[in-house]
N, C-alpha and C positions, 0 to 999 in steps of 0.2 A: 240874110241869115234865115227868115223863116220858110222861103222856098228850098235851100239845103235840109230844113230841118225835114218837111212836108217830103220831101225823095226819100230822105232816110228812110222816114215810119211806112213810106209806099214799099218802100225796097224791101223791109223785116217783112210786111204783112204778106208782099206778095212772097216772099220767101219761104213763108209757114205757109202760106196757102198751098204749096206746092207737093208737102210730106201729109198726107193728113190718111185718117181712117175710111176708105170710100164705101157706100152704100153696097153689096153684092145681089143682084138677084141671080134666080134660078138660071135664066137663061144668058144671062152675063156669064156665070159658071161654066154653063156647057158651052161657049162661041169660046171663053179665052183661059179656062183652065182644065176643065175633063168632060166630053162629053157620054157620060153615062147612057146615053141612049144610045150609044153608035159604038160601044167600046166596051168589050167584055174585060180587058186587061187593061189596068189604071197605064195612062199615058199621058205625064203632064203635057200639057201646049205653050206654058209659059215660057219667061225667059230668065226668072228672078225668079225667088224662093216667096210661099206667099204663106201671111196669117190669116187666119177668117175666123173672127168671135162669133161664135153663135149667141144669141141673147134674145131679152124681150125688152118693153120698153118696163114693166113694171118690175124687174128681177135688180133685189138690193144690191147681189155681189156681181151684176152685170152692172151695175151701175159704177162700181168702185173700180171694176176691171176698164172699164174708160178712158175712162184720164193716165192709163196707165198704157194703152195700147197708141195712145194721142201721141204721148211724147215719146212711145218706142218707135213711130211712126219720122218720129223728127230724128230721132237717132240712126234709124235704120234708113233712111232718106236714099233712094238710088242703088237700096243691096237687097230689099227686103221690101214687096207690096205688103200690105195693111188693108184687111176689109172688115167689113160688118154685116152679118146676117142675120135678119129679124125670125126666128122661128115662128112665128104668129104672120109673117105676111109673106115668108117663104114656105110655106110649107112641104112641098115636092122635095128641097133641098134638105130640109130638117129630115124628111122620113130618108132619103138615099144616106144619109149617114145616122141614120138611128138615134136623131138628137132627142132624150128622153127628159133629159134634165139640163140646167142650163146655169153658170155658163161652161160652154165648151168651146173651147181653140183648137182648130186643126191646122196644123203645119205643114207646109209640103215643100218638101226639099225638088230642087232641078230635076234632082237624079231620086232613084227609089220610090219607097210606098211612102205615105201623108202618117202622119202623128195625129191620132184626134186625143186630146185629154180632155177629163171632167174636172170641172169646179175653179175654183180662184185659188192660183199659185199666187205666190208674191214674186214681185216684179226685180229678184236678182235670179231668180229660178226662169220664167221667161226668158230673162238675157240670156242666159247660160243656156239653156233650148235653140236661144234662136242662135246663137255662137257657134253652136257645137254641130249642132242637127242638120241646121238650115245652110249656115254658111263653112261649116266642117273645119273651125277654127280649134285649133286642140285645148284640153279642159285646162282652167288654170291649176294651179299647184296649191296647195293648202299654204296660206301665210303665218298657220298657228304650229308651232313647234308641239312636234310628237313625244 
């Protein structure tokens, strides 16, 4: 029984290990998503639609924005990459998209030009970004009678 259990808890961890928020630097950027020094017109490279938190480590609502992009990370698992970009240890990246304040999430659909917004949304306004924008799912309907 307790080697069934000991699979189980391997099987969950390694499961969540698998959706998570990954590190971005500059030149990760330019090899697998745009490279701005070789490309006067934006031309994704990816293959999935991608978010990228810009943040610092000492920023409050970069902190709160977290745990929020962790589990959209688990939600979007296989539809939607998930990164994280340090504006204090990327900076080349922070200045190509004019990161002045922080946080900011930029979106980038397959298709089209990238979405950057400022500051901390809440986390049904993301979904509905990443719904709409990224994966072109149509808006839901109001459920509150007019």
């Amino acid at each position: 029984m307790k080697k069934i259990h000991l699979i189980a808890v391997l099987l969950c961890l390694f499961a969540a290990a698998e959706a998570q928020v990954n590190y971005l630097t500059t030149d990760h950027f330019k090899s697998d998503i745009f490279d701005y020094t070789a490309e006067r017109e934006w031309c994704f490279a990816g293959q999935k639609p991608v978010v990228i938190d810009f943040y610092t480590v000492w920023c409050g609502p970069c902190k709160r924005l977290a745990p929020i992009m962790e589990e959209l990370s688990h939600q979007y698992k296989g539809q939607v990459t998930f990164y994280k970009a340090d504006t204090e240890q990327e900076r080349e990246l922070a200045a190509v998209f004019r990161i002045s304040s922080i946080p900011q999430v930029l979106y980038i659909p397959v298709q089209g030009q990238p979405m950057l917004l400022k500051g901390l949304y809440p986390k049904e306004d993301i979904i509905r970004i990443i719904d709409e924008f990224l994966l072109g799912k149509p808006a839901k309907e109001s459920t509150q009678e007019k």
